[in-house]
C-alpha positions as CSV (number, residue, x, y, z in Angstrom):
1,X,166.4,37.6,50.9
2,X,165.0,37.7,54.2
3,X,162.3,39.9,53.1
4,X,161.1,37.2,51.1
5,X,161.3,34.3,53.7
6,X,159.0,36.9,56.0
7,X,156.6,36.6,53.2
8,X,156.9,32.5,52.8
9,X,156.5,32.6,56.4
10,X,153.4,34.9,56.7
11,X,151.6,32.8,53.9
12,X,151.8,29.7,56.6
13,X,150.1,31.8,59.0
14,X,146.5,30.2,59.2
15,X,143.2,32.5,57.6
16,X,141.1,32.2,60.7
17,X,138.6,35.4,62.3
18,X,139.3,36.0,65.7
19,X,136.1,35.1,68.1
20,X,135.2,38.5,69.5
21,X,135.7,38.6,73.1
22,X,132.7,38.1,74.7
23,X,132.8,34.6,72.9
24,X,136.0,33.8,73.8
25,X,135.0,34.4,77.3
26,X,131.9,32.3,77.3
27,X,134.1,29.6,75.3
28,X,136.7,29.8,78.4
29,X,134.0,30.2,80.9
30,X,132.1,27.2,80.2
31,X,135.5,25.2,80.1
32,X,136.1,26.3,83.1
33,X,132.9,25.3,84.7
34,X,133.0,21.7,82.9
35,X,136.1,20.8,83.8
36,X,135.2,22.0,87.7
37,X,132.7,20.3,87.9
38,X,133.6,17.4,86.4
39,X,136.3,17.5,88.5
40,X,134.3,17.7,91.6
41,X,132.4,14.6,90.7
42,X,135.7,12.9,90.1
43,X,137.2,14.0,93.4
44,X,133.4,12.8,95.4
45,X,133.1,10.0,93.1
46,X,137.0,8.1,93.2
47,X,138.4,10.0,96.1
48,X,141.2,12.4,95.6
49,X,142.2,14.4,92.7
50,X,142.6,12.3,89.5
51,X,145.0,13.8,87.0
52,X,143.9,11.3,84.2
53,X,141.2,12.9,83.0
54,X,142.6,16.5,82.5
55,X,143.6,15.6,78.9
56,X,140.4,14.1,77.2
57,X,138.1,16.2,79.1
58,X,140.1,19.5,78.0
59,X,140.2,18.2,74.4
60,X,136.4,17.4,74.3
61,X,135.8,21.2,76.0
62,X,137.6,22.8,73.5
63,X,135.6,21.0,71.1
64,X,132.3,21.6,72.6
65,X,132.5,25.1,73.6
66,X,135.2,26.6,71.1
67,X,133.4,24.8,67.8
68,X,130.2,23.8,69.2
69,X,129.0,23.4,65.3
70,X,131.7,20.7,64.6
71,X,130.3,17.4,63.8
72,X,132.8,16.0,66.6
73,X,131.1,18.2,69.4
74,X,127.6,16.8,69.4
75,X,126.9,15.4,72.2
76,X,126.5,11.7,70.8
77,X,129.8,11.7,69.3
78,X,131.2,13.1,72.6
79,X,129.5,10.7,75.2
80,X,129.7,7.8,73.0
81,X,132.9,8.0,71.1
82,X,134.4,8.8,75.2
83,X,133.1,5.7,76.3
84,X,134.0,3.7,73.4
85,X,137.5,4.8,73.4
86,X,137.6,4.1,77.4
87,X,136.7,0.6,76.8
88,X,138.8,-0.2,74.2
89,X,141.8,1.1,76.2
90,X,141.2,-0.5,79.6
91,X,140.9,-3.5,77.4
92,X,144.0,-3.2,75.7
93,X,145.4,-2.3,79.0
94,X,144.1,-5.4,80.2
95,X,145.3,-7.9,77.6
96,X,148.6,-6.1,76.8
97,X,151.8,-5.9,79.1
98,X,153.4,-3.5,77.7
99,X,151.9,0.4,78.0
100,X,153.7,2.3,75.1
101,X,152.3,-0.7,72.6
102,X,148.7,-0.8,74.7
103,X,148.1,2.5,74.5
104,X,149.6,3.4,71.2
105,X,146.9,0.2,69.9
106,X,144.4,1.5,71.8
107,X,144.3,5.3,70.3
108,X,144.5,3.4,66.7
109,X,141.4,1.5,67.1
110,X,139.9,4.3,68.6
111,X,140.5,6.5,65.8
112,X,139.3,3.7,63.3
């Protein structure tokens, strides 16, 4: 019986080729640098290191350097859909009191 639930659980497993590794390192390399430097600007820019960015900027560097063919990591959908999505959250930020509901509304109308 387990021998069969190993098998149900290998066909989960996702069909994906591994990158060979000098792509992975240029894919964790130019992360690297983007985020550094975007972080530098940040800490010149606001003052200080500003922990709030991490997340999206990660997200949108996997994107662009791990899948730089995906529709998603074009530079217009990046730079624009970004800046869209920042002003619809400070705005919901802005007009509703309560975070979990503003940013739960905000990441909806983002996403439509």
């Amino acid at each position: 019986m387990f021998h069969t639930q190993l098998e149900w659980l290998n066909t989960l497993k996702p069909n994906f080729k591994v990158l060979p590794l000098k792509d992975r390192l240029l894919c964790g390399l130019g992360a690297l640098l983007g985020l550094a430097i975007s972080s530098l600007i940040c800490w010149y820019v606001l003052g200080g290191f500003n922990a709030w960015y991490i997340a999206p900027m990660g997200a949108s560097s996997v994107l662009l350097f791990a899948v730089p063919a995906s529709p998603l990591a074009q530079p217009w959908n990046m730079v624009v859909g970004n800046t869209i999505a920042g002003l619809v959250g400070v705005t919901c930020a802005l007009f509703i009191s309560n975070p979990t509901e503003a940013f739960s509304i905000a990441v909806a109308l983002s996403i439509f």
